[in-house]
N, C-alpha and C positions, 0 to 999 in steps of 0.2 A: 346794297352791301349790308351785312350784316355786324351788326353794332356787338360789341362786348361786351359782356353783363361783371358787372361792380359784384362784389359780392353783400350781403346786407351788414351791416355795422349793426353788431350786436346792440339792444335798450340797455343804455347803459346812462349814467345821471354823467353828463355833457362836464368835461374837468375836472373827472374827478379819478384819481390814479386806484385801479384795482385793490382792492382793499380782501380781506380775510374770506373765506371760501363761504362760510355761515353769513356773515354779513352782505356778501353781496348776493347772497340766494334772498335772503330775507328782503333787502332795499328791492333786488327784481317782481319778489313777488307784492310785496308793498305798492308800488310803482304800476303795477299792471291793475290792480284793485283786489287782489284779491286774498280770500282767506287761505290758512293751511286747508282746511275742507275743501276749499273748492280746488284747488290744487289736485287734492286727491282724488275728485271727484274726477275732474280730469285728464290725469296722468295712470291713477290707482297704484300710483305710490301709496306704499302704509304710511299713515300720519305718526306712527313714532317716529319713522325714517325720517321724513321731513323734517320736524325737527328737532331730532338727533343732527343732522345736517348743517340745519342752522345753528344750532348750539355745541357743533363742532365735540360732538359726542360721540367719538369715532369709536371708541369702543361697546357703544350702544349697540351698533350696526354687524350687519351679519357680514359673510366672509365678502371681499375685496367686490369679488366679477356682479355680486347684485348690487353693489353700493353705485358700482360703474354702470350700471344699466339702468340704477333708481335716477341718476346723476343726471345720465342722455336724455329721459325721461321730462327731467325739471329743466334742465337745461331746452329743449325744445319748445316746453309752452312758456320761457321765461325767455327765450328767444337771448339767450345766454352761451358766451363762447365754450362747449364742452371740452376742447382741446386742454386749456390754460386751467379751468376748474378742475379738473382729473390729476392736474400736476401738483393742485395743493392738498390733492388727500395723501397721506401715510405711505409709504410705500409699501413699510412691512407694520403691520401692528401683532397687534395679540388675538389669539386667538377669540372669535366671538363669544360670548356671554350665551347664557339656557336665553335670557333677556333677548338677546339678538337675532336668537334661531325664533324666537316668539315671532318676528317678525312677518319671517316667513310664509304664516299659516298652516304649518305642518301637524296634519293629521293627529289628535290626542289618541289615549288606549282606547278610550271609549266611543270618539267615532271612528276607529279603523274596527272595531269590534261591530258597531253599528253597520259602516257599511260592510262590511264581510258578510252579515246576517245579513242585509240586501243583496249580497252577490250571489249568495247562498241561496236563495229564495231566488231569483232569475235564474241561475242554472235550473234550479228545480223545472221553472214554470217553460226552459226551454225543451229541458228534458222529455217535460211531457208533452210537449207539441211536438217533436222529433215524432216521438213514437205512436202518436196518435196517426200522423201521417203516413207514417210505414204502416201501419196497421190500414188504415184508408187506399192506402197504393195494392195492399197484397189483396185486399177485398175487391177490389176494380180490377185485379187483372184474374183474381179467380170465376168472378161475373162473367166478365168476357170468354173466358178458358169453355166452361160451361157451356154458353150462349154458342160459341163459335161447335163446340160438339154437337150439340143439337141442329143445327145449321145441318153439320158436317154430316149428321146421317140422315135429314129428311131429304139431302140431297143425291145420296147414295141410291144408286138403280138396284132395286132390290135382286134378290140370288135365284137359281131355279127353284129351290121348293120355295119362297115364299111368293113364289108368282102362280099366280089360279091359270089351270090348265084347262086350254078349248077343248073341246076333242073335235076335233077336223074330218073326220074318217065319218060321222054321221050315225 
């Protein structure tokens, strides 16, 4: 027969009632041995988020659905209930901070300028492989074109005047 699986009982410190959302991210990661870095290292939560998190910095943090995904994130290697943590973030706050989009890693002027000038430079370098290759195709079938003519008339049975006449008659 098959037995019924318990679900796991979140690492939580044994009698002790749920305490503040930062706080018990921090006792979880404490608890486990670990640093914010290695946290990060990790999960590749950014370490402001973290702890922004635990210091309940909610307006540090960028909009709601990453904080929620930073959350699932910590919550799984902290083996922490994400359900019950998710109900003590904000429901509505304010709009995130230039600070919180930082978080992100959103492209500055100067590397979207950068990489543009590397996109720019790969079209180029496909550019010219495209056309080298059409060039190399139209070269291969004019070879052949040729070749196949030549073929084509030493196989041709030549006409009456270019055939040498016997004379039969003596």
């Amino acid at each position: 027969m098959s037995k019924k699986r318990t679900p796991k009982i979140p690492c939580e410190t044994p009698g002790e009632a749920p305490g503040p959302l930062g706080a018990r991210l921090r006792t979880a990661r404490d608890h486990a041995g670990m640093t914010p870095r290695m946290l990060h290292e990790k999960t590749r939560v950014p370490l402001e988020a973290i702890s922004a998190l635990e210091e309940e910095r909610f307006d540090a943090l960028p909009a709601p659905v990453y904080v929620r995904g930073f959350l699932k994130l910590l919550c799984g290697e902290l083996k922490l209930p994400y359900d019950e943590l998710t109900a003590q973030l904000p429901q509505t706050g304010p709009a995130p901070s230039a600070a919180a989009l930082s978080l992100l890693d959103l492209p500055s002027a100067a590397s979207t300028r950068e990489s543009g000038d590397k996109e720019e430079e790969k079209q180029t370098r496909v550019s010219t492989a495209l056309v080298l290759f059409i060039l190399v195709v139209i070269a291969s079938l004019a070879i052949s074109y040729f070749a196949s003519q030549k073929e084509r008339e030493r196989l041709q049975t030549p006409s009456a005047s270019e055939t040498t006449h016997l004379d039969v008659t003596g």
